[in-house]
PDB file as gemmi writes it, atoms N, CA and C in Angstrom:
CRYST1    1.000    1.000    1.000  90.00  90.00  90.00 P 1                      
ATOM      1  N   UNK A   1      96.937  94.538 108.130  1.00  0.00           N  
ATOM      2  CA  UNK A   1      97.119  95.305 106.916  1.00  0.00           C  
ATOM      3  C   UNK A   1      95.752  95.556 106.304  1.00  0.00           C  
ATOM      4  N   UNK A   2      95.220  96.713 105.964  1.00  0.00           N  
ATOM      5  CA  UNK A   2      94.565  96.871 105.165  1.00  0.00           C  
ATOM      6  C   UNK A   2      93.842  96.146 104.103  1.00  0.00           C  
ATOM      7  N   UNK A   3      92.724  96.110 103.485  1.00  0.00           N  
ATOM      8  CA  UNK A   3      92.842  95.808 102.054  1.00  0.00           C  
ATOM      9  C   UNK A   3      92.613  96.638 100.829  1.00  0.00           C  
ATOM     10  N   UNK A   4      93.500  95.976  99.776  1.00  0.00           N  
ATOM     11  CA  UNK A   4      93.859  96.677  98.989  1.00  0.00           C  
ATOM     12  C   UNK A   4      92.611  96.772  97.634  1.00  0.00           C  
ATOM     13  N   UNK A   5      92.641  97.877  96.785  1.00  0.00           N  
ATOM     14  CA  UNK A   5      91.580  97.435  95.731  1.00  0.00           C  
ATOM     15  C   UNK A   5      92.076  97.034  94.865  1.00  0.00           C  
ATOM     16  N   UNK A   6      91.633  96.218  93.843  1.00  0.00           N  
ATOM     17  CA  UNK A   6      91.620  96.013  92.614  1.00  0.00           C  
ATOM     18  C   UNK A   6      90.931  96.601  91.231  1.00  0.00           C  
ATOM     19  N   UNK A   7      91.346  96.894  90.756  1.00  0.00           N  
ATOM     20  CA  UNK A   7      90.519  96.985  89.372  1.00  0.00           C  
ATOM     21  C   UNK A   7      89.019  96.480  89.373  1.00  0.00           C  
ATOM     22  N   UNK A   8      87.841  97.143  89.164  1.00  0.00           N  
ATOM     23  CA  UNK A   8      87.057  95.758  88.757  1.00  0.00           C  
ATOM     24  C   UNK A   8      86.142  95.662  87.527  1.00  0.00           C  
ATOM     25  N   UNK A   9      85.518  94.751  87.472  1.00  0.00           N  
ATOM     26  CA  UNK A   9      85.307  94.476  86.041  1.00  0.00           C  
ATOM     27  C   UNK A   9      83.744  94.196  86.029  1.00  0.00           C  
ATOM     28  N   UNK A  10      82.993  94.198  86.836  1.00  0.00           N  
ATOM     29  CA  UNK A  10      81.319  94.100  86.630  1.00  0.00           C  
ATOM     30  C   UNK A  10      80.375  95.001  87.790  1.00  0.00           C  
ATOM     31  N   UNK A  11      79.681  95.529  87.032  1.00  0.00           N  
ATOM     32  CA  UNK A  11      78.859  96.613  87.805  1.00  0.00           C  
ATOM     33  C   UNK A  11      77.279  96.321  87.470  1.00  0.00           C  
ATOM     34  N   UNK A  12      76.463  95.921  88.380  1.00  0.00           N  
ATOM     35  CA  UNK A  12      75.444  96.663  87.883  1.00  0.00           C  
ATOM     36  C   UNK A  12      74.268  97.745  89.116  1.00  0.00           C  
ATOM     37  N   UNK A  13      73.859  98.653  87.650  1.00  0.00           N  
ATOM     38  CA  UNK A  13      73.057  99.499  88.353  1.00  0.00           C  
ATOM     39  C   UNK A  13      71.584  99.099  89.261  1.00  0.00           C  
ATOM     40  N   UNK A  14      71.002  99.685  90.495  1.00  0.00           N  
ATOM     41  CA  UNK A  14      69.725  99.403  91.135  1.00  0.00           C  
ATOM     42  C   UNK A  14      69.451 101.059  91.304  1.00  0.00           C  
ATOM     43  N   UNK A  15      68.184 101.416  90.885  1.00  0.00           N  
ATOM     44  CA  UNK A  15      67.363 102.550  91.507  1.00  0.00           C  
ATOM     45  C   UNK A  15      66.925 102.096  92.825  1.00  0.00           C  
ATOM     46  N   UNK A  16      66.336 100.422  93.053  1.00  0.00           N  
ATOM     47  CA  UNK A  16      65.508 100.507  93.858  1.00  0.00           C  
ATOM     48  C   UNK A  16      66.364 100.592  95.568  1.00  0.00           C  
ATOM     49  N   UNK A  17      67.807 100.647  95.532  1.00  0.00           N  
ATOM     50  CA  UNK A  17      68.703 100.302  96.547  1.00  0.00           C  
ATOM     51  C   UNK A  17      68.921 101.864  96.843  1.00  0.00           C  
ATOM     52  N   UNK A  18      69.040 102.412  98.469  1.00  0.00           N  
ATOM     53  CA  UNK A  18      69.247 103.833  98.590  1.00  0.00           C  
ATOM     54  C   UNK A  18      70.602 103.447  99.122  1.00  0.00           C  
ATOM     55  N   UNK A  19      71.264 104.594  98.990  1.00  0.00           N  
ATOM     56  CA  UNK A  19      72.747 104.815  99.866  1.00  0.00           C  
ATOM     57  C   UNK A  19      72.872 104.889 101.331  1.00  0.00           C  
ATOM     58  N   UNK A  20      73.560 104.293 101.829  1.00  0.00           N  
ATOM     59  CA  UNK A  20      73.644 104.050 103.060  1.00  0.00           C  
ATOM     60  C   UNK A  20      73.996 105.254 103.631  1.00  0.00           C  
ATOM     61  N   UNK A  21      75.010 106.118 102.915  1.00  0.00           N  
ATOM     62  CA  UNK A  21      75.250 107.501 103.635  1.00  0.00           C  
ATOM     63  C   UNK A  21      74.873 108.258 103.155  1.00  0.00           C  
ATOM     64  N   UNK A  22      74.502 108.410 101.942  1.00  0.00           N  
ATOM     65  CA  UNK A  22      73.024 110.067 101.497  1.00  0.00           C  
ATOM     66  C   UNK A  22      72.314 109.686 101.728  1.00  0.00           C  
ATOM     67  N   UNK A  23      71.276 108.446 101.099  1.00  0.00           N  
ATOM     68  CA  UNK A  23      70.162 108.243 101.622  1.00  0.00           C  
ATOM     69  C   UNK A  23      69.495 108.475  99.969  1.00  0.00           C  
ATOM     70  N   UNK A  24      70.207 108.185  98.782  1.00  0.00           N  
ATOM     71  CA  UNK A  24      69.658 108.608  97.699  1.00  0.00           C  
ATOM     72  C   UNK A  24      69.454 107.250  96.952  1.00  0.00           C  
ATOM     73  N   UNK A  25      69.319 107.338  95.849  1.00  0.00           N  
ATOM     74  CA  UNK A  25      68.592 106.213  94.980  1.00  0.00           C  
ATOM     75  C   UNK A  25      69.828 105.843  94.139  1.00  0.00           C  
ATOM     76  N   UNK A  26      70.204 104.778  93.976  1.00  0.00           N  
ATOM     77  CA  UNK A  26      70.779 104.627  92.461  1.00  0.00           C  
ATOM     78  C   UNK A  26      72.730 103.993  92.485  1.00  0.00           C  
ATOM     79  N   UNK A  27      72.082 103.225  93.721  1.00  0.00           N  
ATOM     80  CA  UNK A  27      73.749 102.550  94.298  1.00  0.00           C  
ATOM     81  C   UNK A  27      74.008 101.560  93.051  1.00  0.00           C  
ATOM     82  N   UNK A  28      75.225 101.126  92.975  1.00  0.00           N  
ATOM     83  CA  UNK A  28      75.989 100.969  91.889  1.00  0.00           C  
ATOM     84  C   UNK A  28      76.280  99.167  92.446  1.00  0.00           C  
ATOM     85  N   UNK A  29      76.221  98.220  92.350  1.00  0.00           N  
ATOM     86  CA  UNK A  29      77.016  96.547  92.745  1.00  0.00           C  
ATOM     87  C   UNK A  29      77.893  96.509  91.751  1.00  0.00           C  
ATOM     88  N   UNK A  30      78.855  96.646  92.394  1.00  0.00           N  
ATOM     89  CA  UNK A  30      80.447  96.447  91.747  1.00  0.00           C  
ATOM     90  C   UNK A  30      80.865  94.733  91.937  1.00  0.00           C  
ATOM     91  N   UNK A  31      81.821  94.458  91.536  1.00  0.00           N  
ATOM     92  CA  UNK A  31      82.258  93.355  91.739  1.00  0.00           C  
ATOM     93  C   UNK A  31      83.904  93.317  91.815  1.00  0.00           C  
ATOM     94  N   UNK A  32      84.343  93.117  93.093  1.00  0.00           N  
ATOM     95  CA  UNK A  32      85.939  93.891  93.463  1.00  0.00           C  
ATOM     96  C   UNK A  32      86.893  92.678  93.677  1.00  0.00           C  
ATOM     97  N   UNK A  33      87.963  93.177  93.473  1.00  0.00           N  
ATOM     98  CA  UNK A  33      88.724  91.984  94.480  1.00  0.00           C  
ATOM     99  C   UNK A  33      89.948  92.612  95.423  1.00  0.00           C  
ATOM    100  N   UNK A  34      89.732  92.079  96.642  1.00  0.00           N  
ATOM    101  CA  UNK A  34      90.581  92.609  97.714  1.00  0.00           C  
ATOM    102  C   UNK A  34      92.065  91.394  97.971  1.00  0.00           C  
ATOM    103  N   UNK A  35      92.887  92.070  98.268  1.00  0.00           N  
ATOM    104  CA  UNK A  35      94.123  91.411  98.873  1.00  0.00           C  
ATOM    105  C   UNK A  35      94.305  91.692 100.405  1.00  0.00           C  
ATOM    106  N   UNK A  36      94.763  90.620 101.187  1.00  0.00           N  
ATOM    107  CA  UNK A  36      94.934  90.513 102.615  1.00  0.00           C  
ATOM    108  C   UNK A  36      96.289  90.075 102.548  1.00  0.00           C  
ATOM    109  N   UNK A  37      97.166  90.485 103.964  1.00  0.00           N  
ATOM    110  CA  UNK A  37      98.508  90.196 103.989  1.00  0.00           C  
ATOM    111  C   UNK A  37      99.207  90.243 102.856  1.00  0.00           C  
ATOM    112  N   UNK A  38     100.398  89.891 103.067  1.00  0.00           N  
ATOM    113  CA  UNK A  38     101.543  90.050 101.689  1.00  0.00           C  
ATOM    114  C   UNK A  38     102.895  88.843 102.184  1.00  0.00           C  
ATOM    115  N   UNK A  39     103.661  88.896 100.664  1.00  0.00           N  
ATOM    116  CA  UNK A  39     104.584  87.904 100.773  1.00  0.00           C  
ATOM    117  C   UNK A  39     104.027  86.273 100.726  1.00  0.00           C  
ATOM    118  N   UNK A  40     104.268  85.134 101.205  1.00  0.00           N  
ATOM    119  CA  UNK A  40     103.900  84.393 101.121  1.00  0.00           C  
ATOM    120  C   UNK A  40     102.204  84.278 101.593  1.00  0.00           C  
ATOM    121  N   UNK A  41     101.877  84.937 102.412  1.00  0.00           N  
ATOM    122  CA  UNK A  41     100.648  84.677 103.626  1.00  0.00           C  
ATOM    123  C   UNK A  41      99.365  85.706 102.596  1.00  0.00           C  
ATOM    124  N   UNK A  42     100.217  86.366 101.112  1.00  0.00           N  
ATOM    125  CA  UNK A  42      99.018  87.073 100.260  1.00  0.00           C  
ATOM    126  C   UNK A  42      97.845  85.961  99.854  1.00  0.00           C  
ATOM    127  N   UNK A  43      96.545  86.685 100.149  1.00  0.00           N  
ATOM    128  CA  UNK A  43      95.554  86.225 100.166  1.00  0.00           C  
ATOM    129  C   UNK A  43      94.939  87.330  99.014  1.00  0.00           C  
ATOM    130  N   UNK A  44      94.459  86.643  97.514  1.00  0.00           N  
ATOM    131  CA  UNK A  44      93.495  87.545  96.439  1.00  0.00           C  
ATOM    132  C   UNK A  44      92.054  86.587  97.128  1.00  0.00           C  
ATOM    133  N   UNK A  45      90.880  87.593  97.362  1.00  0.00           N  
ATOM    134  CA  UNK A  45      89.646  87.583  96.959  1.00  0.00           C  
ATOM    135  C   UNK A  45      89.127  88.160  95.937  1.00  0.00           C  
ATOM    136  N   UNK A  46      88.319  87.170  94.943  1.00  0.00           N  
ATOM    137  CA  UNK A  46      87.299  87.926  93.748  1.00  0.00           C  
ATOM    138  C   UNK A  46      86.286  87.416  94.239  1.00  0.00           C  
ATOM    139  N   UNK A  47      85.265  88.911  93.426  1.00  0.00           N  
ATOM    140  CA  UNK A  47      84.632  88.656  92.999  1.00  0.00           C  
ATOM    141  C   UNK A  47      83.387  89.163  94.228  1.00  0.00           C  
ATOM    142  N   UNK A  48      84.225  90.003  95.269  1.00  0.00           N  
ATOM    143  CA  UNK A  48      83.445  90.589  96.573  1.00  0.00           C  
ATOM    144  C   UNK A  48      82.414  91.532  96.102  1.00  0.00           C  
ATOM    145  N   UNK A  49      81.010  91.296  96.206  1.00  0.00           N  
ATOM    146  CA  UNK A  49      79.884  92.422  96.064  1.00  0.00           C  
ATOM    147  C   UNK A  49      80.223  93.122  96.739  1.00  0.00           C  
ATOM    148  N   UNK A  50      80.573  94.837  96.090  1.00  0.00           N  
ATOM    149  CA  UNK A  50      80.951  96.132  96.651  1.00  0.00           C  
ATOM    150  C   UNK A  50      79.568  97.400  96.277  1.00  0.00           C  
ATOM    151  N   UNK A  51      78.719  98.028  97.404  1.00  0.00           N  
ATOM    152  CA  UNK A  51      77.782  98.656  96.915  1.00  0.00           C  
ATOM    153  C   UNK A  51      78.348 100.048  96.485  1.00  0.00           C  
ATOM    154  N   UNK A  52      78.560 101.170  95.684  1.00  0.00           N  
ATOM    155  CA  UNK A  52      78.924 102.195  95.535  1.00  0.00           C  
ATOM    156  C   UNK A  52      78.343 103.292  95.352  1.00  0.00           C  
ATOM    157  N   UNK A  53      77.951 104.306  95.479  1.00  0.00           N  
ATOM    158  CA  UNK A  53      76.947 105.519  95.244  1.00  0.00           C  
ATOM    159  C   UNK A  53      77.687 106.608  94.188  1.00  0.00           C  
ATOM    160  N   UNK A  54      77.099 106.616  93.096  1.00  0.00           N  
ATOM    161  CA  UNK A  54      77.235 107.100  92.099  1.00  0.00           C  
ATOM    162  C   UNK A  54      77.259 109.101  92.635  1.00  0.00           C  
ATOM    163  N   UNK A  55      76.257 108.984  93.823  1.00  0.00           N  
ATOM    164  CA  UNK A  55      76.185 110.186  93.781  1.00  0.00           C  
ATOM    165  C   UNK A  55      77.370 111.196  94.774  1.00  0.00           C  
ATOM    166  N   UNK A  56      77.252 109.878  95.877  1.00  0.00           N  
ATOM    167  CA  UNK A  56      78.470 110.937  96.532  1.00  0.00           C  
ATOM    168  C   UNK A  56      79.611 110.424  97.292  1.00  0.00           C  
ATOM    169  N   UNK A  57      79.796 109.053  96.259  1.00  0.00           N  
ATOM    170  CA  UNK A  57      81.089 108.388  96.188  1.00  0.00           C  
ATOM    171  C   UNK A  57      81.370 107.515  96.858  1.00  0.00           C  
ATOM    172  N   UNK A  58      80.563 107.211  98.154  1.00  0.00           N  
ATOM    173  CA  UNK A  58      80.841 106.025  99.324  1.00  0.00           C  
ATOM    174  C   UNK A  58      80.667 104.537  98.725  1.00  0.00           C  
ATOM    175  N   UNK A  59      81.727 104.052  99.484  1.00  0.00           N  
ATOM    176  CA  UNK A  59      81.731 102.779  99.023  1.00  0.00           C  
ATOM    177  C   UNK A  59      81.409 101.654 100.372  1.00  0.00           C  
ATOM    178  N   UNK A  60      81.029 100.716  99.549  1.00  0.00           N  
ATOM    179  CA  UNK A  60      80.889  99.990 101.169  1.00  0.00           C  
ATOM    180  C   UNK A  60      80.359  98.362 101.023  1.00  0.00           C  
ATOM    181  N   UNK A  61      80.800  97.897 101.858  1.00  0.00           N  
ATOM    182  CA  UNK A  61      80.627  96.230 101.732  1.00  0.00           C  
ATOM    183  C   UNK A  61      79.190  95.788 102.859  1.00  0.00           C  
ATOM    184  N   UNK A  62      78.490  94.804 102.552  1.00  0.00           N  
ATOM    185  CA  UNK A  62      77.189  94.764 103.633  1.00  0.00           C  
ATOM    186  C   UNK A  62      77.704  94.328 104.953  1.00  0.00           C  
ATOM    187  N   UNK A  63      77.314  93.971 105.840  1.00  0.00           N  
ATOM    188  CA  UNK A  63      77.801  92.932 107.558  1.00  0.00           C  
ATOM    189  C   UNK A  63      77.627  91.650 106.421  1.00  0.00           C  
ATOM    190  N   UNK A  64      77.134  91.621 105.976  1.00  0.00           N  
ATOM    191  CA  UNK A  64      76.979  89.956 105.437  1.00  0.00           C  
ATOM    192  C   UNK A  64      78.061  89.203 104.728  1.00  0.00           C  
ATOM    193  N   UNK A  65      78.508  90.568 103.682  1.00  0.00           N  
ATOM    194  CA  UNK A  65      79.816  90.461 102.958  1.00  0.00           C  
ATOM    195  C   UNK A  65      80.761  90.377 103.813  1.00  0.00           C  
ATOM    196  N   UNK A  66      81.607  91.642 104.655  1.00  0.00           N  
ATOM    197  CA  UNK A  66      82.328  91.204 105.863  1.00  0.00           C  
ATOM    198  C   UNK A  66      82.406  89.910 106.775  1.00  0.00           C  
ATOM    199  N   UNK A  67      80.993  89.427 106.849  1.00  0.00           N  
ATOM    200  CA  UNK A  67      81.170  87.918 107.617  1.00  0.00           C  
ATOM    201  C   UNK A  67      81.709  86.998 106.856  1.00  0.00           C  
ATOM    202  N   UNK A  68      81.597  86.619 105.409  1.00  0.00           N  
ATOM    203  CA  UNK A  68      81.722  86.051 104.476  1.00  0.00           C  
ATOM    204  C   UNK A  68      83.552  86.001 104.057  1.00  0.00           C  
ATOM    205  N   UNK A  69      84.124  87.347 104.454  1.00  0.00           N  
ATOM    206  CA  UNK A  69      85.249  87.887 104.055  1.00  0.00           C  
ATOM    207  C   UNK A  69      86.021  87.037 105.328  1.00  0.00           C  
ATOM    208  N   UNK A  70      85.068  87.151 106.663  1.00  0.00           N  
ATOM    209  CA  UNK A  70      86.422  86.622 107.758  1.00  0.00           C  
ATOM    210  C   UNK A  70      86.066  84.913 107.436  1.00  0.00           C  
ATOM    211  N   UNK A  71      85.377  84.810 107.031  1.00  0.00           N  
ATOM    212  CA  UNK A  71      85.434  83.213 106.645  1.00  0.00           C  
ATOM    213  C   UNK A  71      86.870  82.699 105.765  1.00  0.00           C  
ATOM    214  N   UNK A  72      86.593  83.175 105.173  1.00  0.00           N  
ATOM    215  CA  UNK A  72      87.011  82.850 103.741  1.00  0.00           C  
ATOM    216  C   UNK A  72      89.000  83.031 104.264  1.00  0.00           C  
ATOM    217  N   UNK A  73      88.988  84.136 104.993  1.00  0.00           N  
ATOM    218  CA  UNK A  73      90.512  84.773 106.134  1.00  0.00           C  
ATOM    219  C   UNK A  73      90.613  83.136 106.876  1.00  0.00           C  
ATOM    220  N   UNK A  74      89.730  83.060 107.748  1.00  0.00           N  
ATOM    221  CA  UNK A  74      89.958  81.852 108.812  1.00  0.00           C  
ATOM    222  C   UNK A  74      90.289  80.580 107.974  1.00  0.00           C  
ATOM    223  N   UNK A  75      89.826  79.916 106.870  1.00  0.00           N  
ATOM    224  CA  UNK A  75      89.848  78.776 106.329  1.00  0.00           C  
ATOM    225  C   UNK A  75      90.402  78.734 104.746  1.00  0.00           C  
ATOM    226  N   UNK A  76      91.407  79.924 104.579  1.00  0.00           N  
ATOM    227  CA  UNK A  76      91.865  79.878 103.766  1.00  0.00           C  
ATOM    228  C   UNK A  76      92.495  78.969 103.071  1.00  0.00           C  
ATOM    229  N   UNK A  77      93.413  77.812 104.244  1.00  0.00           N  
ATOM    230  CA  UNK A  77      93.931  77.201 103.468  1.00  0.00           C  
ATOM    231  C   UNK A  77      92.767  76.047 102.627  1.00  0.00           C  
ATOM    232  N   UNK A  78      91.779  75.947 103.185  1.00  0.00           N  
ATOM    233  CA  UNK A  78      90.609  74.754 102.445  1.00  0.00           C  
ATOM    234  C   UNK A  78      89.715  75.227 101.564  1.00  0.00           C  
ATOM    235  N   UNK A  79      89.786  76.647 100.958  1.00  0.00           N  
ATOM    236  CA  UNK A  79      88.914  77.835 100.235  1.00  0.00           C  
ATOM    237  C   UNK A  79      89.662  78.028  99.175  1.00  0.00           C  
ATOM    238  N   UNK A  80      90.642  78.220  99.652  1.00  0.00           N  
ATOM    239  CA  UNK A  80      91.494  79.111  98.116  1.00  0.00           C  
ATOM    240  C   UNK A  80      92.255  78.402  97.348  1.00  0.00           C  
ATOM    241  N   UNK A  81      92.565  78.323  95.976  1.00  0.00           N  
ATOM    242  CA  UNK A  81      93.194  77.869  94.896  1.00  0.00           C  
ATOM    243  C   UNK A  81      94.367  78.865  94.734  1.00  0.00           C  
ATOM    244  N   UNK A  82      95.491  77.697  94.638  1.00  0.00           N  
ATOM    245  CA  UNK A  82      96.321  78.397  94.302  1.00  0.00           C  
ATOM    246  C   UNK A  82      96.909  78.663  92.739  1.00  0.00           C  
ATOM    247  N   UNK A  83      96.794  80.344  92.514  1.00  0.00           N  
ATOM    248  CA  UNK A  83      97.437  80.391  91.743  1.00  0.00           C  
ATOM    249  C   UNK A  83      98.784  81.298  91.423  1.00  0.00           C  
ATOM    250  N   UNK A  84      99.491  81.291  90.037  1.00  0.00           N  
ATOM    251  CA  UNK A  84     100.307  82.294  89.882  1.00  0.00           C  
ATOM    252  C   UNK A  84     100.393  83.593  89.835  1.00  0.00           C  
ATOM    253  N   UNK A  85     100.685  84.768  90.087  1.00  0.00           N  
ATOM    254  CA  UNK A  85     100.348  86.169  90.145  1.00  0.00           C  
ATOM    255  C   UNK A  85     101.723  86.834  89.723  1.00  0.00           C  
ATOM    256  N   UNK A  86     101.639  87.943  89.528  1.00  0.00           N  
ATOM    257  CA  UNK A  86     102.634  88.622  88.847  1.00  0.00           C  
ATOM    258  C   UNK A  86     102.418  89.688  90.309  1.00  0.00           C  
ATOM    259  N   UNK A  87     103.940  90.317  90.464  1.00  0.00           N  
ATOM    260  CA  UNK A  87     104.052  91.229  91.561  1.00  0.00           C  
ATOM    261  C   UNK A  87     104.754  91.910  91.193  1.00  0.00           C  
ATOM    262  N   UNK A  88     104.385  93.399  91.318  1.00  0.00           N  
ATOM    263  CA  UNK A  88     105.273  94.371  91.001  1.00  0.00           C  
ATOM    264  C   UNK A  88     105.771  95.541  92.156  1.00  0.00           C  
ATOM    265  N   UNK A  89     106.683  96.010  92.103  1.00  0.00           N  
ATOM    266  CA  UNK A  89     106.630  96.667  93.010  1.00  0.00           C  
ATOM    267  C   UNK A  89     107.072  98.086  92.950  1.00  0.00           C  
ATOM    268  N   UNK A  90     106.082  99.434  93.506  1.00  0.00           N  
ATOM    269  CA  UNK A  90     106.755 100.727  92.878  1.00  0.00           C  
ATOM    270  C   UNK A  90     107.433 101.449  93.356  1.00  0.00           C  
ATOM    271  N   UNK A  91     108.626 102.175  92.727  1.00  0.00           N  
ATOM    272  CA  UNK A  91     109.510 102.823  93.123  1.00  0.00           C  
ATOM    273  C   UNK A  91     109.471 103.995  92.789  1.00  0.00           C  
ATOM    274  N   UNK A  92     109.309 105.141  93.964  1.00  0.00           N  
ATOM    275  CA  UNK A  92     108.739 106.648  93.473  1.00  0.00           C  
ATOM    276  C   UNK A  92     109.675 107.090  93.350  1.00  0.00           C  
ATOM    277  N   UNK A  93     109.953 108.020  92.187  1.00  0.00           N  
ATOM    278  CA  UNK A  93     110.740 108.918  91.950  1.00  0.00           C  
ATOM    279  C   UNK A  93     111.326 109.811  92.803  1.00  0.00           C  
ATOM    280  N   UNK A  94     112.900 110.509  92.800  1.00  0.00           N  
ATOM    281  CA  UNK A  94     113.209 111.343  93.471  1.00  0.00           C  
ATOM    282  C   UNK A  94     112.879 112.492  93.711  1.00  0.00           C  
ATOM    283  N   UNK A  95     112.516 113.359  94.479  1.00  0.00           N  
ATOM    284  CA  UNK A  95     112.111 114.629  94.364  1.00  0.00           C  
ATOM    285  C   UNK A  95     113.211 115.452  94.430  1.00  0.00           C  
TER     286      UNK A  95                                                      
END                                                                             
């Protein structure tokens, strides 16, 4: 499954960082949190450094972050705290 985004809540700006796919100045460090699997086996990560380009929208995680991410997948059960979450689920309207 995919992962999903979250909302996120801390950004900060770098001139001195270029974009990986323009090649321009002025990438954005977000701070995200992704979900893995669902139902019992849901896994929340916070707090993943996400680089973003203000200018032409790409988003993207480093190899370093990704290595960090299958860690955290493999040894979940000795990593993660469990807590309560609220789940909702949406139901699209009829057309």
């Amino acid at each position: 499954m995919a992962p999903r985004a979250r909302s996120t809540s801390s950004r900060s700006t770098s001139s001195r960082y270029l974009c990986a796919s323009c090649g321009r100045a002025g990438v954005q460090l977000w701070r995200v949190a992704r979900t893995f699997g669902g139902g019992r086996d849901l896994l929340v990560v916070e707090g993943i450094p996400m680089w973003s380009c203000a200018r032409c929208g790409e988003s993207y995680f480093t190899a370093q972050t990704m290595h960090e991410l299958e860690r955290i997948k493999a040894l979940r059960k000795s990593v993660a705290v469990r807590k309560p979450v609220s789940v909702a689920e949406f139901h699209r309207a009829s057309a």
